[in-house]
C-alpha positions in Angstrom: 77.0 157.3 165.1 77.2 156.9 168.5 73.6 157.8 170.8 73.5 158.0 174.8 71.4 155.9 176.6 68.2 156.5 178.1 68.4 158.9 180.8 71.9 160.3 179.9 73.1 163.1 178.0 76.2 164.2 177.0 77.5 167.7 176.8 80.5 169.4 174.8 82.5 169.6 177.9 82.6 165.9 178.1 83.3 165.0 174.7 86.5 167.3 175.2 87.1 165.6 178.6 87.3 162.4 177.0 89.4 163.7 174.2 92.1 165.5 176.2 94.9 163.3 177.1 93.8 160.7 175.0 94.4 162.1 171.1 96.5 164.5 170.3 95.5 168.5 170.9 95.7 169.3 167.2 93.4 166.5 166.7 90.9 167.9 169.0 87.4 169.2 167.7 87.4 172.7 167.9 83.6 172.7 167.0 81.0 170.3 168.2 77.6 170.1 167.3 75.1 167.4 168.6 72.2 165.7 165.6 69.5 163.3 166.4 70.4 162.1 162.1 72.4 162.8 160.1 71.4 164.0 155.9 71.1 161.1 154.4 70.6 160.3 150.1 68.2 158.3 148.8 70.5 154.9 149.0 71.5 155.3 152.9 75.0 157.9 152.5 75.7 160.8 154.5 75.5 163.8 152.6 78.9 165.3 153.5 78.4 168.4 151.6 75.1 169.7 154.0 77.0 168.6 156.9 79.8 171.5 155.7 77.1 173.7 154.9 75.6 173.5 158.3 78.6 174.1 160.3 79.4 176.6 158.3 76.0 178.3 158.9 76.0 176.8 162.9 79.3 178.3 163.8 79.6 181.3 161.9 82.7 180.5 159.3 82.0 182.1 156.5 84.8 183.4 156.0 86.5 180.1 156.0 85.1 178.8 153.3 87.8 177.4 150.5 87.8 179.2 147.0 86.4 178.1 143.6 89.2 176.2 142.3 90.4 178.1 139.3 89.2 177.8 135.7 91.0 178.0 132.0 94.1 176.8 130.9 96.2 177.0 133.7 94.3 175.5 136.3 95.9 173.7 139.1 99.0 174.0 137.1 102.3 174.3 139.0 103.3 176.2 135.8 102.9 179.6 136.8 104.2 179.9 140.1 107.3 178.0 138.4 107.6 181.2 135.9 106.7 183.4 139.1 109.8 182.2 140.7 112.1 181.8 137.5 111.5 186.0 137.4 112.0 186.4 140.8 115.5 184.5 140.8 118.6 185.9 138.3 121.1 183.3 139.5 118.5 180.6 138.4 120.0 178.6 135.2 117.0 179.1 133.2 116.0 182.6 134.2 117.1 183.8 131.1 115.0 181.1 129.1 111.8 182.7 128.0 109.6 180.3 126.3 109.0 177.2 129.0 
């Protein structure tokens, strides 16, 4: 964490100033947001999880926000999709296997 000195101040148009030309665009902060600390835990971490919260809240991306992850049997599994595309493709050599 990184503060100004006394008398300065920094703005968003200077942090992308700096950044431009420097890093590359994709790597360029769409969203700034200036704290005098950050969330800390009881033994000294960031809490990661109110930062997210905040800039979700600060900047309006609600709608941004990732799903749940999925729950039961088949979660995270790359076994349905595999089905999905077995059914979508006739020429496949094990679309007519039923049971995988």
């Amino acid at each position: 964490m990184h503060s100004c000195k006394a008398g300065e101040t920094l703005t968003e148009k200077d942090v992308l100033d700096y950044c431009d030309g420097k890093i590359a665009r994709f790597k360029i902060p769409k969203y700034i947001q200036f704290m005098d600390e950050y969330p800390m835990t009881a033994s000294g971490k960031i809490q990661k999880f109110k930062l997210r919260e905040n800039a979700i809240h600060a900047f309006g991306l609600q709608g941004a926000v990732r799903k749940q992850p999925r729950e039961g049997k088949n979660a995270g599994s790359w076994l349905p999709a595999f089905r999905f595309l077995l059914e979508q493709s006739p020429r496949h050599p094990f679309a007519h296997v039923e049971n995988l």
